[in-house]
C-alpha positions as CSV (number, residue, x, y, z in Angstrom):
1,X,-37.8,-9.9,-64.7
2,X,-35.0,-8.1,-65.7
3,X,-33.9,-4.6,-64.4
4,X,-36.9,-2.4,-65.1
5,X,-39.1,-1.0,-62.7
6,X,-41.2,-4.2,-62.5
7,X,-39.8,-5.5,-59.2
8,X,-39.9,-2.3,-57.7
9,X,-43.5,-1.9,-58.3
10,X,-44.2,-5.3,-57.5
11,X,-43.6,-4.7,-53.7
12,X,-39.8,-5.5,-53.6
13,X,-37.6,-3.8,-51.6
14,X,-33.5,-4.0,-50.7
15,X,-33.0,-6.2,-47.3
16,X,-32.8,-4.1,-44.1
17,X,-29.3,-3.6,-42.3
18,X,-29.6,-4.9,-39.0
19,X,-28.3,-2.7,-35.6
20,X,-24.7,-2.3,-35.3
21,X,-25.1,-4.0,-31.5
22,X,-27.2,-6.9,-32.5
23,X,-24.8,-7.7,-35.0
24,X,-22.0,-7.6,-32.2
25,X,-23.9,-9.8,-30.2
26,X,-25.1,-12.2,-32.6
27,X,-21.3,-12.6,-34.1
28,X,-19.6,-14.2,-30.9
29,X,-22.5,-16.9,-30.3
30,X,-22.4,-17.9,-33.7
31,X,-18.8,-18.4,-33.7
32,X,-19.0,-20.2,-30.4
33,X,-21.9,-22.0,-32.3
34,X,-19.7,-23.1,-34.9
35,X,-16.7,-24.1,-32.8
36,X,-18.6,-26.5,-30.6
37,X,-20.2,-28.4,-33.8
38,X,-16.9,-28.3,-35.7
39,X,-15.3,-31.0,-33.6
40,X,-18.6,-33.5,-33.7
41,X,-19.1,-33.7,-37.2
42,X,-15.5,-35.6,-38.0
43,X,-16.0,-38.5,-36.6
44,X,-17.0,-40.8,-33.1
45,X,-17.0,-40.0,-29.6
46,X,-13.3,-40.6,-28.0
47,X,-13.4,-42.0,-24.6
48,X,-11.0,-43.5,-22.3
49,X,-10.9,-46.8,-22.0
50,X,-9.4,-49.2,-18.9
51,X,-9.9,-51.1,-16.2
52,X,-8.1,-50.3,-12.4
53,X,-7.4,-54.4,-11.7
54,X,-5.3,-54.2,-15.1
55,X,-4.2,-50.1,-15.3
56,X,-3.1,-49.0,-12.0
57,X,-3.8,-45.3,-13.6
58,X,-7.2,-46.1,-14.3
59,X,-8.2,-45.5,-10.5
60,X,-8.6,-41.6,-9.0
61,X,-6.9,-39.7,-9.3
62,X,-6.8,-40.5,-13.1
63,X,-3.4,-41.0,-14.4
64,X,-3.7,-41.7,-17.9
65,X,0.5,-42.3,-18.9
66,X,-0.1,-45.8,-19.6
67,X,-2.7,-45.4,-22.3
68,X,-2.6,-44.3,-25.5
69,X,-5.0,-41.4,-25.3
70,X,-9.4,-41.5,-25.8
71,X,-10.0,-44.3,-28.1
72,X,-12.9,-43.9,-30.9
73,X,-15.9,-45.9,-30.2
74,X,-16.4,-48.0,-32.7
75,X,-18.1,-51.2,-33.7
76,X,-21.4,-52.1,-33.2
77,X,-23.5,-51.7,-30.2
78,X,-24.0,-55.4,-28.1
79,X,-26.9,-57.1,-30.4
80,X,-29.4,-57.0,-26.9
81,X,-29.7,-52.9,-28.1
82,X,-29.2,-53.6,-31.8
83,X,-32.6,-55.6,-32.3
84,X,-34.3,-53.4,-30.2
85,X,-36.5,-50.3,-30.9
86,X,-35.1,-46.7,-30.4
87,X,-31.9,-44.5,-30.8
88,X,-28.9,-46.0,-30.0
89,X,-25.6,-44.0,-29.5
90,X,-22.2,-43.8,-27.7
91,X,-21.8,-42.7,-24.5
92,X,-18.2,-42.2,-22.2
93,X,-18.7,-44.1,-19.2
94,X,-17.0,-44.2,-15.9
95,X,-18.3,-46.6,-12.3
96,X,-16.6,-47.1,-9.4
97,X,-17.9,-50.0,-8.0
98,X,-16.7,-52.0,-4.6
99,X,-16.4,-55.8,-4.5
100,X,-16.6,-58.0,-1.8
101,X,-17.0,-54.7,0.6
102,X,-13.3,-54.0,0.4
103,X,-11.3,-53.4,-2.9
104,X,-12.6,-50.2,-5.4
105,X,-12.6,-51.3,-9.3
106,X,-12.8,-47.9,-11.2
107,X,-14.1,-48.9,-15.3
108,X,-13.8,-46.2,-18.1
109,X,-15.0,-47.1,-21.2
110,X,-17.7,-46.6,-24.3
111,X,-20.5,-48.1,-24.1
112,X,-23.7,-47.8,-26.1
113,X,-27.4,-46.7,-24.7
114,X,-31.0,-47.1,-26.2
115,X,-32.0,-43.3,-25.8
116,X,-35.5,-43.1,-24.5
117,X,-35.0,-46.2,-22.0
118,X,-32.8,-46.8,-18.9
119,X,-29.5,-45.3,-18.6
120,X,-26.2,-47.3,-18.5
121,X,-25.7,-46.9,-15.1
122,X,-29.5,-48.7,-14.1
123,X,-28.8,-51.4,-16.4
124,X,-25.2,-51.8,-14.4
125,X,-26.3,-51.9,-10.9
126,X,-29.1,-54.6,-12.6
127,X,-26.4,-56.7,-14.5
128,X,-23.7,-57.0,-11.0
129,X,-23.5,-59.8,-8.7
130,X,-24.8,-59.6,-5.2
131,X,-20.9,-59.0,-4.0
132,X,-20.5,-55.9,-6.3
133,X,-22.2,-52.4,-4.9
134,X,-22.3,-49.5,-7.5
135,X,-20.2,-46.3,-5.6
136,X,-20.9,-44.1,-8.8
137,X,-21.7,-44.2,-12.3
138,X,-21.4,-41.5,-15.0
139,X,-22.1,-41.2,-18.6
140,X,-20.9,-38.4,-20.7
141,X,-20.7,-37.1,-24.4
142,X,-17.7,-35.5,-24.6
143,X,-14.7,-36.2,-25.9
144,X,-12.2,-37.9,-23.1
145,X,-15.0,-36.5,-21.2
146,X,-14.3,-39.8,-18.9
147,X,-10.9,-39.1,-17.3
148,X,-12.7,-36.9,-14.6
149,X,-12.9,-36.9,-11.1
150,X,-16.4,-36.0,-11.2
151,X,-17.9,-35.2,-14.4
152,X,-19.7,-32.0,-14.6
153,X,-22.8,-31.5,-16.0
154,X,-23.1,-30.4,-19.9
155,X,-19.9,-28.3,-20.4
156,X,-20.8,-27.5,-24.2
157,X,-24.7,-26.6,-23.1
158,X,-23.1,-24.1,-20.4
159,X,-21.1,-22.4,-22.9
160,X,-24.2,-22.1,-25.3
161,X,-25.6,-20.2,-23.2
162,X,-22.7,-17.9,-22.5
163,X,-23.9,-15.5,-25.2
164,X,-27.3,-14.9,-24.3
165,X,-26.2,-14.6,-20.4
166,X,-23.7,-11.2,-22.0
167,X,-26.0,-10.4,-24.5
168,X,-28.8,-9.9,-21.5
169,X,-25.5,-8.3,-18.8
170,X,-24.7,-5.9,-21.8
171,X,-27.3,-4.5,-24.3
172,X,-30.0,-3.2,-22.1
């Protein structure tokens, strides 16, 4: 078609500008958007990795001077998950787990977990001798996500919905 009156009269007509405040509200999520998938696409999850019986810092509170910062988890997964069915990704890990009903072992590392089937930690407290007891075990996604205390629940989800929380507070 070139510029004649044919598209006009064929039903076309020039996109509608949207409202000045739907714009303003739609601008900030999708920069927060884009800010939380920039740093996933670049490469693998980075998770802190020790053991307390060899890194005194390992234990909490978390002192991580003696390591060399998050390591990349990489390699492949243990060939048990490998050769079975499903999904399987990295996940930052961190169990505290007591032995012999007196000394605390704190472990941070990757690990790797069949989505869709038991988590890490069930598959610990399965795997441990009758002298270990599990205190606590957490699995994250984050980056260095693993040096915590306490890891909180889905950080990046909780800012998602930052914008749609002002959006509702706001424009009303």
């Amino acid at each position: 078609m070139g510029l004649g009156g044919s598209a006009c009269a064929a039903g076309w007509r020039p996109p509608q500008r949207r409202p000045a405040a739907a714009a303003a509200v739609q601008l900030p999520a999708l920069l927060l958007l884009t800010v939380m998938l920039a740093g996933k696409g670049a490469g693998a999850l980075r998770c802190w990795s020790c053991g307390s019986d060899t890194v005194p810092g390992c234990r909490d509170p978390f002192e991580p001077r003696e390591l060399q910062g998050p390591s990349k988890c990489v390699g492949p997964p243990p060939l048990s998950l490998a050769l079975s069915a499903g999904n399987i990704r990295p996940v930052c890990t961190k169990a505290v787990v007591k032995l012999n009903e007196v000394e605390m072992y704190v472990y941070r590392a990757c690990d790797w977990v069949r989505e869709g089937r038991g988590a890490f930690c069930e598959h610990l407290a399965q795997v441990l001798p009758a002298h270990a007891d599990v205190r606590s075990c957490l699995t994250c996604v984050g980056d260095g996500c693993n040096a915590a205390p306490r890891l909180l629940a889905a950080p990046r989800l909780l800012l998602a919905l930052l914008p749609a929380l002002c959006s509702r507070l706001f424009v009303q």
